[in-house]
N, C-alpha and C positions, 0 to 999 in steps of 0.2 A: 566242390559243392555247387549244387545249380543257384543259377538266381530265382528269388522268388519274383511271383506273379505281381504286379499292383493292381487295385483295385480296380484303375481303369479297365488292366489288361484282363483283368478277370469277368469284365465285365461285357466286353468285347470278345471275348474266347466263349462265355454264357450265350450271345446273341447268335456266333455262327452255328453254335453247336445247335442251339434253335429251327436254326433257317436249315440246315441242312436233315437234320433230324428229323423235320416237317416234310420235305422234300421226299427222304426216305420213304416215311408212312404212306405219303400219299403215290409216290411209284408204287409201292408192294399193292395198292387198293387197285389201282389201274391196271396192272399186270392181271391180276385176279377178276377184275372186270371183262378185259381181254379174253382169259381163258374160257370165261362162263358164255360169254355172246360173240363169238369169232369160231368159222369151223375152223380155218389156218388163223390159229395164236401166233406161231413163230413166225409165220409169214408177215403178221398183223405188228407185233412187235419190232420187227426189224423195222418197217418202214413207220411207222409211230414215231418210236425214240432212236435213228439214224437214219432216214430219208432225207430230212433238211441237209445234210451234210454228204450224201451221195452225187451231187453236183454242184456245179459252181453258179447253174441259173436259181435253183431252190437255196443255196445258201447265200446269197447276197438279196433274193427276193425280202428274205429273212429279215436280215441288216436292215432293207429299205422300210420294213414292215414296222422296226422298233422307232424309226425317228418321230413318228409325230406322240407314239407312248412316252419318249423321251422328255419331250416338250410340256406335256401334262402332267407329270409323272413331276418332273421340278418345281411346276406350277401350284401343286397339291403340298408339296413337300415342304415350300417355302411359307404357305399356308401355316400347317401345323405347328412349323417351328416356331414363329410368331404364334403363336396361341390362337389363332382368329381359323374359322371354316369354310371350306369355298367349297357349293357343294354342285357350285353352277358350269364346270368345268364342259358339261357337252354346248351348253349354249355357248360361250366362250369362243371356244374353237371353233365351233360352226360359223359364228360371226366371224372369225379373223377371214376361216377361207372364202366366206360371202366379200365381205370390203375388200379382199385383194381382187376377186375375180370383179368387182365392181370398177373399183381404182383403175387395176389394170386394162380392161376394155373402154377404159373412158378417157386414159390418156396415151395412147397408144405412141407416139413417136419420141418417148424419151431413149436417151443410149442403152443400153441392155442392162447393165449394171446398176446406172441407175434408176431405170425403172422394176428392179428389182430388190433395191434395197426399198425402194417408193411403198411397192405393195407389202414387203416384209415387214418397213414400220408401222404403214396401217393395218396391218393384221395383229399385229401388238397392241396396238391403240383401241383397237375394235375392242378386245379382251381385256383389255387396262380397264376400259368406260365402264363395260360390264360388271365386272367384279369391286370398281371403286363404288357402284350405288351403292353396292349391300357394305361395303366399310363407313362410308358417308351417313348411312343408316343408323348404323349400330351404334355409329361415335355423337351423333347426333340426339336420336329417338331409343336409342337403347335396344332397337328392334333384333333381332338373331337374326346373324350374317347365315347362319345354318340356316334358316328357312326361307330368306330373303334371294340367298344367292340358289337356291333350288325353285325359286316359284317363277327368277327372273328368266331364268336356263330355259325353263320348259318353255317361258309363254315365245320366249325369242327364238326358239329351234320351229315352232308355227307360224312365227314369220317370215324367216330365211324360205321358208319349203316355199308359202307364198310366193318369194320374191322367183324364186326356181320355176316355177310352174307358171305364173306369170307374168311381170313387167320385164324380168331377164333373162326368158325363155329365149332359146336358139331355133328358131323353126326350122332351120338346114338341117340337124341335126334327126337321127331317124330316132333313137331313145329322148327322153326328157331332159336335158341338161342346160344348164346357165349360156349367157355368151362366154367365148373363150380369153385368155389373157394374149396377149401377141407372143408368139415364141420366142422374140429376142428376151423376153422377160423370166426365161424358166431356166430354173438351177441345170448344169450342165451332169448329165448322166457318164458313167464308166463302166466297164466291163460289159458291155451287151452280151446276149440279149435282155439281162436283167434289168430291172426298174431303179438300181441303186442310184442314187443320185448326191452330187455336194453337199447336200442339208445336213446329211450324216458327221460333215465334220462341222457346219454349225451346231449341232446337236451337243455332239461331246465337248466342242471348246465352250459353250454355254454354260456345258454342268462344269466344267471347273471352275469357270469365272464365279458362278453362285456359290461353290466351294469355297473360292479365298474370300468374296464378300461376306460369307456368313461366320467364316473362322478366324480370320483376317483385318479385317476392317472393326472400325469405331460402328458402325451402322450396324454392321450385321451382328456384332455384341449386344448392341440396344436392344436387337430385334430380338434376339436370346433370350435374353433377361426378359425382355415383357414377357415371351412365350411362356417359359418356365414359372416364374415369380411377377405376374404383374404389381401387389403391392410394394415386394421389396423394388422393384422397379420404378414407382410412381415415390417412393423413400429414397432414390436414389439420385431423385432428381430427371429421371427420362418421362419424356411427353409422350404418354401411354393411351393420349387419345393418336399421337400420331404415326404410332405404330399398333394402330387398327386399320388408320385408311391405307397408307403405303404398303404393308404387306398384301394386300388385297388386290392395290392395282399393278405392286409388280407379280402376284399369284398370276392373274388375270390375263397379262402382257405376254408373259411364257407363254401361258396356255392356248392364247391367239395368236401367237407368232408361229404357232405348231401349226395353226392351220393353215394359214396363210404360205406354209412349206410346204404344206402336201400339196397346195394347189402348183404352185412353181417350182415344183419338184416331180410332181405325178400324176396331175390329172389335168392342169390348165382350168379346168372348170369345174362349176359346180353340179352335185345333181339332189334329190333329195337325201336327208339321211345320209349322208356323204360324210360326216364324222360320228355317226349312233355307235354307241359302245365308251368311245375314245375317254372323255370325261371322266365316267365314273371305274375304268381300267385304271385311269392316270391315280387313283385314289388307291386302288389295290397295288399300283406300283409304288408309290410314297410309301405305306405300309410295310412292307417286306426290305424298300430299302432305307426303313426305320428312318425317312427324311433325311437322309444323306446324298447331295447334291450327287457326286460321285457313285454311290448305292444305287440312284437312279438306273444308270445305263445298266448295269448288270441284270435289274430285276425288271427292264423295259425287254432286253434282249433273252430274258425266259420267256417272259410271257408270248414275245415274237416266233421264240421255239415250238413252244405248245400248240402254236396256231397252223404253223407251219408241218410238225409231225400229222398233225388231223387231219390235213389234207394231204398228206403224203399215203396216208394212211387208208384214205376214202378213197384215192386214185387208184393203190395199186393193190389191196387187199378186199376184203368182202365188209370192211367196215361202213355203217350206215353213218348220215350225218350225225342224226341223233347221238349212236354212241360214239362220234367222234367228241362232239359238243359234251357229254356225258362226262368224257376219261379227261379231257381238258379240263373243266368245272371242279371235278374232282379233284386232280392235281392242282390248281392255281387258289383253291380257296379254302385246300384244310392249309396251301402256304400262307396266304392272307390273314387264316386267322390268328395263326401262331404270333404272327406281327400282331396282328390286330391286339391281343389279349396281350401282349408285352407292351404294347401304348397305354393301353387304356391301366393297366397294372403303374407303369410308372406315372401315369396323369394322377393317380389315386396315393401313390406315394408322395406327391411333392405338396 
């Protein structure tokens, strides 16, 4: 006789059958999109959903393309679970990778490593400051970190673009871009010709470590308990003003370490708009992977697909941007919303 399910397990078998089920739906809409505005559908669909995966420079582009989702995507996630919102995650990130390209063109002769961890921890710290106002706020003034940490995002992504355009303008440069970091300072690349680079395994050993601190650890319980039940938590003896600030500046830390990866990992420099999107992606990726540290990578590395089939798609079929952006939007956010309404379902059950 078989064993029965527990509750957890039933619950957890409830969630995939979700995500996948969503997943489903929103393929069959895409497909059906394809066939109505595509004269070659089959030709359209092959490289759509198997192009990333027809060579080895589009499938590692792929890989490079999820780490800095990865980094916000935790960022967000670590958010939630603490009960607190950070909704500031593009200014976050844009500031990490502004202070590393800053840091790093200003001290240019440390040994390679450690002018690399140099700029990686201020790019954490950049994203730390940010998102500790709007905790400092709330726990203080009672102010909403939701609108605090969204008013701060916007006004700071107009000041990075400033600092882009002018005091840390490259005039050598023929496009618009930052000064550069010195190259001893950038994460070492693999497999050429792709853009893949080492970040990737900071990436994934990051989501574990938040893993066992959030599952594991005395802190990451506290940080539970607030999330879930802030009064039984404030009954239970945990200082539930001080897991408002801390989740925030470590939310914030992630999310500017991301940046500060892309830059020494992929670009050296800064340009405008150089992280737009990242942010509020990193929110659709916490969503889907239901704020599981580990969840993260799986649901940073869809969305890295999705992006990557669309131009697989616009390159070698008669697909136009637009309906590449279209059949992505479509797949990525009837997935987000399936999460989304299973959050916001369990926020209302507890």
């Amino acid at each position: 006789m078989g064993r029965k399910l527990t509750g957890h397990q039933k619950n957890s078998l409830a969630v995939l059958l979700g995500i996948f089920g969503s997943i489903l739906v929103s393929f069959i809409i895409a497909v059906a999109l394809i066939f109505v505005f595509s004269r070659q559908p089959l030709n359209t669909l092959w490289y759509y959903f198997v192009g990333p995966f027809l060579d080895s420079y589009s499938l590692f582009n792929m890989l490079e393309s999820s780490i800095p989702l990865i980094f916000s995507g935790l960022g967000i996630a670590i958010a939630f679970k603490s009960g607190v919102t950070n909704l500031g995650g593009e200014g976050q990130i844009f500031s990490g990778a502004i202070v590393a390209v800053i840091l790093g063109s200003s001290v240019p002769g440390l040994p390679g490593l450690a002018g690399i961890v140099m700029i990686l921890a201020a790019g954490a710290a950049a994203g730390a400051a940010l998102a500790g106002i709007s905790g400092v706020l709330r726990m203080k003034f009672k102010i909403s970190d939701l609108l605090t940490s969204y008013l701060i995002s916007s006004g700071i992504v107009y000041i990075i673009n400033y600092l882009i355009l002018g005091p840390f303008r490259d005039p050598a440069k023929i496009t618009i871009q930052s000064v550069s970091i010195p190259s001893s300072y950038t994460l070492a690349r693999f497999l050429p010709p792709s853009y893949i680079h080492t970040g990737i395994f900071i990436a994934l050993l990051t989501a574990g470590v938040m893993f066992v601190v959030l599952r594991k650890t005395h802190f990451g319980y506290e940080l539970r308990a607030t999330g879930s039940n802030p009064q039984f938590a404030r009954y239970a003896g945990i200082d539930t003003d001080r897991f408002t600030v801390l989740p925030m500046l470590l939310s914030g830390g992630l999310i500017g370490l991301g940046g500060a990866i892309q830059i020494a990992g992929r670009t050296r420099s800064c340009f405008t708009d150089l992280t737009a999107g990242l942010g509020w992606n990193g929110i659709a990726v916490a969503l889907i992977a239901r704020n599981n540290p580990l969840g993260v990578i799986p649901a940073a590395l869809f969305y890295a697909y999705l992006n990557a089939g669309a131009r697989a798609a616009m390159i070698n079929s008669d697909v136009t941007v637009e309906l590449a952006n279209v059949i992505s939007s479509v797949i990525f956010y009837l997935v987000t919303a399936e999460a989304a309404f299973a959050f916001i379902r369990r926020r209302l059950g507890e």
